[in-house]
N, C-alpha and C positions, 0 to 999 in steps of 0.2 A: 495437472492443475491448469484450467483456461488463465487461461492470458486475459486478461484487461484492456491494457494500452501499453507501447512500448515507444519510448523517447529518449533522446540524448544517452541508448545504449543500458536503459533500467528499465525492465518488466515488473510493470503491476500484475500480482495475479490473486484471486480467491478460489479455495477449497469451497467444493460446495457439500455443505450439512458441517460446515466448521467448529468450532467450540467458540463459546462465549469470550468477551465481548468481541462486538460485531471489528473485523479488521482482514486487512488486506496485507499480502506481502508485495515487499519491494525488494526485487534482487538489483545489485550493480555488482559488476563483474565476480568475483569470490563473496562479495559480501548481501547480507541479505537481512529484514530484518519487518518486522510486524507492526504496523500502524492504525492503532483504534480510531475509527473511521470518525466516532462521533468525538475526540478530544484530540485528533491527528497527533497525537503524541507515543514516540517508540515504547510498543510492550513488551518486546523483546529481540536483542540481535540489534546488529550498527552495520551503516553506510556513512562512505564518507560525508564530510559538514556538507561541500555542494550538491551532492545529490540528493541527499536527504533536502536540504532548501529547495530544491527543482519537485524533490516528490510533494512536500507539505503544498508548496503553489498549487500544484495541479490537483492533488488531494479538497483542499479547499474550494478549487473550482468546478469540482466533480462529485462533491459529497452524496449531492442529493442521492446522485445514479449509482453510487456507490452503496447507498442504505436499501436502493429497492436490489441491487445485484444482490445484496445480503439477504433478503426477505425472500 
């Protein structure tokens, strides 16, 4: 699975040809979890409260590149 971006020790990454809706996984260390790209809200699977707030920020700042990395 390519790698995205990696910060503060969480890997973004997408599947490419994934299932619907459009979304990115976020690992931090054991945990990992699926974030719909266009309502950045978990689809399934949990990261802890701060990292999950570090990914939603950066998520938010990156969407756009994040819709065509989907496309």
């Amino acid at each position: 699975m390519p790698t995205i971006s990696c910060f503060y020790g969480i890997l973004t990454q997408m599947f490419w040809n994934d299932h619907a809706p459009p979304h990115f996984h976020a690992l931090y260390a054991e945990h990992e979890a699926l974030i719909d790209i266009r309502t950045l809200e978990v689809i399934e699977g949990a990261v802890p409260r701060r990292a999950l707030s570090l990914i939603l920020e950066w998520a938010e700042q990156h969407r756009m590149e994040l819709m065509e990395d989907w496309t």
